[in-house]
C-alpha atoms as a printed R data frame, in Angstrom:
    type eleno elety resid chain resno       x       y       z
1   ATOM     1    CA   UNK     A     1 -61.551 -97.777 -17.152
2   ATOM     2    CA   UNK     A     2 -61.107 -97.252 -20.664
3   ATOM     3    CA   UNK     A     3 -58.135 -97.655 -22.588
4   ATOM     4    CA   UNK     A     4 -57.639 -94.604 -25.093
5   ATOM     5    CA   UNK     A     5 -55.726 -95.153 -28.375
6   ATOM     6    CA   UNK     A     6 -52.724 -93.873 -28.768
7   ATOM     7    CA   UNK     A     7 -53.556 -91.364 -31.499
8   ATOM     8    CA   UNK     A     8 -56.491 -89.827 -29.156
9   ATOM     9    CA   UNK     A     9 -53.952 -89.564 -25.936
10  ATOM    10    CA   UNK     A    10 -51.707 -87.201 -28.339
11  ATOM    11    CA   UNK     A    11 -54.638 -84.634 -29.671
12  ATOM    12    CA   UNK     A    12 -55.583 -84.877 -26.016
13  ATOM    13    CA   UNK     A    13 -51.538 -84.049 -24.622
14  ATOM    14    CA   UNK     A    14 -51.807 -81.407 -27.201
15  ATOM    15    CA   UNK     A    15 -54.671 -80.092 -26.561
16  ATOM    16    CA   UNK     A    16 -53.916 -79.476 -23.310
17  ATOM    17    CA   UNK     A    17 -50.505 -77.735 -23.145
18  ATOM    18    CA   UNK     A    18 -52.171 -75.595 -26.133
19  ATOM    19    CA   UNK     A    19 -54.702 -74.310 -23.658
20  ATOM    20    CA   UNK     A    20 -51.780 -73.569 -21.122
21  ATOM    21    CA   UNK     A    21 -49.159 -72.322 -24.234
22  ATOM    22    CA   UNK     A    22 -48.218 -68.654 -23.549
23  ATOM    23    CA   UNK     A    23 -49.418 -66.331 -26.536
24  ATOM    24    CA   UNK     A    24 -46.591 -65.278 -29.171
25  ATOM    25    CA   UNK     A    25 -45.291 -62.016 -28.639
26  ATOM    26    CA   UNK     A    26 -47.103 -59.514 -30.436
27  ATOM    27    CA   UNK     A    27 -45.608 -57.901 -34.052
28  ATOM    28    CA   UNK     A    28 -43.123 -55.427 -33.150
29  ATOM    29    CA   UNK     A    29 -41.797 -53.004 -35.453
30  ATOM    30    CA   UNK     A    30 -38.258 -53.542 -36.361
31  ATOM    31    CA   UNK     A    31 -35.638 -50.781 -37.031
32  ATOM    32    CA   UNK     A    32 -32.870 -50.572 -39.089
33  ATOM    33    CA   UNK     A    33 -29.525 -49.963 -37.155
34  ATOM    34    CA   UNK     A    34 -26.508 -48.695 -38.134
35  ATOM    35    CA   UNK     A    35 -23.686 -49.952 -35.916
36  ATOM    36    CA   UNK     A    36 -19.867 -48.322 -35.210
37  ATOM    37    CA   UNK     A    37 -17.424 -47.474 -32.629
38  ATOM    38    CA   UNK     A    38 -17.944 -44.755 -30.183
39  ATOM    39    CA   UNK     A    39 -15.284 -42.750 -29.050
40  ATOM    40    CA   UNK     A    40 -14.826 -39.269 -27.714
41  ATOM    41    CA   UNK     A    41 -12.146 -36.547 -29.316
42  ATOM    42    CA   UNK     A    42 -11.653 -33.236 -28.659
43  ATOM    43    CA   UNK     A    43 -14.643 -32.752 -26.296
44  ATOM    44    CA   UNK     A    44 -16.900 -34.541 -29.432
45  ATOM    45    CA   UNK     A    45 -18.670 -37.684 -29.451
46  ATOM    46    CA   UNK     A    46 -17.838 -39.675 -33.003
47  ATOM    47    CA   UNK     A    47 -18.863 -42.826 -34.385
48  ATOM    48    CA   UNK     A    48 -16.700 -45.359 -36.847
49  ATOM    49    CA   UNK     A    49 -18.013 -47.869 -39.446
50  ATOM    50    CA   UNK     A    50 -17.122 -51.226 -37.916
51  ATOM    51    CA   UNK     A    51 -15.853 -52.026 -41.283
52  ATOM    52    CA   UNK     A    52 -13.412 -49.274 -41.131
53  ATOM    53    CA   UNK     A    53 -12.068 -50.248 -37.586
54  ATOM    54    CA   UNK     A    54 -10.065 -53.572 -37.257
55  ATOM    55    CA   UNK     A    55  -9.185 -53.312 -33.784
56  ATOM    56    CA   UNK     A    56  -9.351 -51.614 -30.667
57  ATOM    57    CA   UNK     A    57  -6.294 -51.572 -27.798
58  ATOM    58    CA   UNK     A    58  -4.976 -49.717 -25.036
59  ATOM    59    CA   UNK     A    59  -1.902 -47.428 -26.383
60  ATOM    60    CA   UNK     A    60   0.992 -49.854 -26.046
61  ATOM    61    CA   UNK     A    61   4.443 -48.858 -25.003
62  ATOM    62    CA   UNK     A    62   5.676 -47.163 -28.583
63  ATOM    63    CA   UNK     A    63   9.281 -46.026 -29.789
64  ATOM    64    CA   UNK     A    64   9.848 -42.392 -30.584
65  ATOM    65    CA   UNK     A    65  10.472 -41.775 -34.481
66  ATOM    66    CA   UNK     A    66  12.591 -38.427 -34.997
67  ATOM    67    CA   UNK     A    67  11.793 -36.551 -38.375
68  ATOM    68    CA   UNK     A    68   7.970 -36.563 -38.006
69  ATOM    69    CA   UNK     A    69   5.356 -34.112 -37.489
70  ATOM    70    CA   UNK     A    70   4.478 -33.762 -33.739
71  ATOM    71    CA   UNK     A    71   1.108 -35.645 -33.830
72  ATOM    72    CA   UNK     A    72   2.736 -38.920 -34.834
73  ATOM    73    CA   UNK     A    73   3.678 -40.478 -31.495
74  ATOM    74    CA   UNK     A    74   6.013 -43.285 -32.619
75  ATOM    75    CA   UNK     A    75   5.788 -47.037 -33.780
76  ATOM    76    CA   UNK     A    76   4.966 -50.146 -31.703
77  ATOM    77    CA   UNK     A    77   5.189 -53.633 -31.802
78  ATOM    78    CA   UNK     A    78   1.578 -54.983 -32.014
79  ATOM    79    CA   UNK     A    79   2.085 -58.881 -32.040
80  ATOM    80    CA   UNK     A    80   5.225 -58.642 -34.411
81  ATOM    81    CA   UNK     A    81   3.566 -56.284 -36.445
82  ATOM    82    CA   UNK     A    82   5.003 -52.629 -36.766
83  ATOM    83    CA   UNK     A    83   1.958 -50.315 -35.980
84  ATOM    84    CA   UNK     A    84   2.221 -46.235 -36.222
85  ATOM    85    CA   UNK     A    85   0.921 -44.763 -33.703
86  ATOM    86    CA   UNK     A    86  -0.998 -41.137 -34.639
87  ATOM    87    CA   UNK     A    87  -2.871 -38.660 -31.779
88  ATOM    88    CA   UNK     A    88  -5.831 -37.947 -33.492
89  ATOM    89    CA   UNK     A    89  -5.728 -34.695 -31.216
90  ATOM    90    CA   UNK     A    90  -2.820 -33.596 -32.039
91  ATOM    91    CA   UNK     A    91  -3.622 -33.952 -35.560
92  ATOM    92    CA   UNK     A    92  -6.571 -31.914 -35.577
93  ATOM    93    CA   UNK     A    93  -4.701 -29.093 -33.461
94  ATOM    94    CA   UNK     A    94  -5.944 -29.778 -30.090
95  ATOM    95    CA   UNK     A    95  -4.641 -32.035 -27.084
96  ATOM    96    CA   UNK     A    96  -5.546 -35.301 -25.810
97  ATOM    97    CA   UNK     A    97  -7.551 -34.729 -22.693
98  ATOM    98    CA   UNK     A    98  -8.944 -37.007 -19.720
99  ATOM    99    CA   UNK     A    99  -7.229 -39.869 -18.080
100 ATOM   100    CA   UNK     A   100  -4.084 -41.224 -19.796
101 ATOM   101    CA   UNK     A   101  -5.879 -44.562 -18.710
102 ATOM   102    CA   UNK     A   102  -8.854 -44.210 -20.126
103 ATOM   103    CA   UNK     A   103  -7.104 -43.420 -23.840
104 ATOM   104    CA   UNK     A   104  -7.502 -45.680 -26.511
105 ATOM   105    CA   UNK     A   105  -6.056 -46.752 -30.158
106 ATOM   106    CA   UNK     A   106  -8.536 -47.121 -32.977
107 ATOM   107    CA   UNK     A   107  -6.393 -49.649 -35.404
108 ATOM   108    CA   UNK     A   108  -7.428 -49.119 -39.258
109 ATOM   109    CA   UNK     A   109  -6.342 -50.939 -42.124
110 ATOM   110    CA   UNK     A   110  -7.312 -50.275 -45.445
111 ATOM   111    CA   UNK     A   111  -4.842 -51.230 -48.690
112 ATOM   112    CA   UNK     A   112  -1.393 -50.407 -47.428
113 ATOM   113    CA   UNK     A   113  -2.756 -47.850 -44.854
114 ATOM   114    CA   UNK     A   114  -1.975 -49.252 -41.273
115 ATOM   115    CA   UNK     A   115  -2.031 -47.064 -38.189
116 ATOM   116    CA   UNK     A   116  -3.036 -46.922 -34.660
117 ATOM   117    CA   UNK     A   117  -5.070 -43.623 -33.852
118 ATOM   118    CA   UNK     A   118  -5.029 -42.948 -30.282
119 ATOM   119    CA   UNK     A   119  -8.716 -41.008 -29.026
120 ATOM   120    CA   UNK     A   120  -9.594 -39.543 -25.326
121 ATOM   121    CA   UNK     A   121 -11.786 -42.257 -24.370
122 ATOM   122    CA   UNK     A   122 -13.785 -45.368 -26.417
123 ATOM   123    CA   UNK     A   123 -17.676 -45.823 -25.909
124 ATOM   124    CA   UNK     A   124 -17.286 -49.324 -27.482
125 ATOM   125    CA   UNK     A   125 -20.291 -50.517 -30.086
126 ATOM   126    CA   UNK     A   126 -22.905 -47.830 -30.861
127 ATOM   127    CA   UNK     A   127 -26.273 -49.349 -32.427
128 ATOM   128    CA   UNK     A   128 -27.821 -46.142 -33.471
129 ATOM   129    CA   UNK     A   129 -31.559 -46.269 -35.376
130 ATOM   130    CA   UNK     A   130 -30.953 -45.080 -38.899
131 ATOM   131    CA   UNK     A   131 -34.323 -42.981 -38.202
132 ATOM   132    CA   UNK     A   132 -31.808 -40.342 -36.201
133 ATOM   133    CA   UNK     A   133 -29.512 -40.003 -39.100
134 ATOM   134    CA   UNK     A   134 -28.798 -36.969 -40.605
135 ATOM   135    CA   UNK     A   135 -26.351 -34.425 -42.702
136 ATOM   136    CA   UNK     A   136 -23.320 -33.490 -41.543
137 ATOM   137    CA   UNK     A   137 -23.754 -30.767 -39.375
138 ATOM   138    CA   UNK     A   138 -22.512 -26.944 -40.341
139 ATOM   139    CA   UNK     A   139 -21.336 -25.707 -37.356
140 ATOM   140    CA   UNK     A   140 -18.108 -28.194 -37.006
141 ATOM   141    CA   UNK     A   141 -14.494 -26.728 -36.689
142 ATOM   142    CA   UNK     A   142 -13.094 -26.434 -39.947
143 ATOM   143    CA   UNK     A   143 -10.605 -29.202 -39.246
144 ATOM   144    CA   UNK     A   144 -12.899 -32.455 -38.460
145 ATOM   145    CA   UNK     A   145 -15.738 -31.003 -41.423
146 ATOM   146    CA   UNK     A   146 -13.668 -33.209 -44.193
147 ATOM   147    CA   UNK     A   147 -14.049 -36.281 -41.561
148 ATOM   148    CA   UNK     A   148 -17.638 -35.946 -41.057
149 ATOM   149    CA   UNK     A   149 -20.243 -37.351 -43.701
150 ATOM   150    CA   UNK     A   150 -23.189 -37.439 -41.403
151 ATOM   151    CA   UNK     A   151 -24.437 -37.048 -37.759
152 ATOM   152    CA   UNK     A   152 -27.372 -39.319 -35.486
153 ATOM   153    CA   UNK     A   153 -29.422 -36.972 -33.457
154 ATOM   154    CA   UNK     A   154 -30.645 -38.583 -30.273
155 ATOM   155    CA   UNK     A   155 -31.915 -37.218 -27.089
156 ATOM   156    CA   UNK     A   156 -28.961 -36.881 -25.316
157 ATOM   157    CA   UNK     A   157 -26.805 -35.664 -27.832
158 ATOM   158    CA   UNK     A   158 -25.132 -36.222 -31.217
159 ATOM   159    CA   UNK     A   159 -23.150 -38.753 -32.331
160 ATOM   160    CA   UNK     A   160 -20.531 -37.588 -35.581
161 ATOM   161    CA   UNK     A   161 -20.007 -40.155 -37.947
162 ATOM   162    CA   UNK     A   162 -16.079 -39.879 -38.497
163 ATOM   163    CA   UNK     A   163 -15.592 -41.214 -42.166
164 ATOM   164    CA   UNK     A   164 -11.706 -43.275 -42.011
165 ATOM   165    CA   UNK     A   165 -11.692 -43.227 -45.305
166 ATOM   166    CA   UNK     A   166 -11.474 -39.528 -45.815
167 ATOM   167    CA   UNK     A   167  -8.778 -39.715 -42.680
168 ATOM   168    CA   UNK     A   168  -6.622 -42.044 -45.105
169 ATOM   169    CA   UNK     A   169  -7.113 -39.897 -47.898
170 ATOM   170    CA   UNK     A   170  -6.144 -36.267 -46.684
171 ATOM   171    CA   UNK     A   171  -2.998 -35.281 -48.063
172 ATOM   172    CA   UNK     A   172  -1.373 -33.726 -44.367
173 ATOM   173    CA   UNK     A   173  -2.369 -37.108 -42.629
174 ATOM   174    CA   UNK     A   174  -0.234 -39.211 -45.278
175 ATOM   175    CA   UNK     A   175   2.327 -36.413 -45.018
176 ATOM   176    CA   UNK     A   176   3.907 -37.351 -41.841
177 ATOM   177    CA   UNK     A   177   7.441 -36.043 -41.932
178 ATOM   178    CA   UNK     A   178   8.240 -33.514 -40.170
179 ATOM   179    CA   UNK     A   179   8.280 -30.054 -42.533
């Protein structure tokens, strides 16, 4: 019996498990995503920039504030922090509908804007291809059309991309007392 060198026992180790090595997967084309947070409002599916979203939470037990307009629901005490609590449906002219268990509060923060806006349901993370994006569409209701900068078609429906930062902006939403 012959007595290889170590060297040679290596290539032939290698040479081996190369011969039973699986192949690499083959190229695969990859997609750019966009990614937000799903909810539903007002029988509409949206879609937030997770940038513009800083926290999601069931609605928390909240204290009536008298003097505001009807869609602001009160204040609550979010781990010692004061947070307002708005109903996005109300707000837009509808109603909440669906479960009161199943309704959720989208928490944004942006410069001294801090508020809780409560939604029918949440569809949690939303990875949509930026292939499907499009316009805004025309036919909204005049009341979300200022929220909407875009829109991803897919098969089984669309997804509205709700733009916060408009939210923050519009004059009536920063005018909360009550008129």
């Amino acid at each position: 019996m012959q007595s290889q060198s170590p060297y040679l026992a290596l290539v032939e180790i290698a040479r081996r498990a190369k011969a039973q090595a699986a192949g690499l997967p083959g190229r695969q084309e990859v997609k750019p995503y966009w990614t937000g947070i799903g909810f539903s409002l007002l029988g509409h599916r949206f879609v937030a920039s997770m940038d513009e979203v800083v926290e999601l939470l069931e609605v928390p037990q909240y204290t009536f504030i008298p003097g505001v307009q009807s869609w602001v629901r009160g204040v609550a005490n979010v781990r010692g922090r004061l947070l307002p609590l708005f109903d996005l449906a109300a707000f837009f002219g509808g109603h909440l509908s669906g479960p009161r268990q199943r309704r959720r509060v989208l928490v944004i923060e942006h410069d001294k804007t801090y508020a809780g806006l409560i939604v029918d349901e949440l569809h949690g993370m939303q990875h949509l291809a930026l292939e499907y994006a499009k316009d805004a569409p025309g036919d909204l209701l005049e009341p979300f059309a200022p929220m909407v900068n875009g829109q991803f078609v897919l098969q089984q429906g669309r997804w509205l991309v709700f733009d916060m930062q408009a939210l923050i902006g519009d004059f009536q939403f920063t005018d909360a007392a009550a008129h």
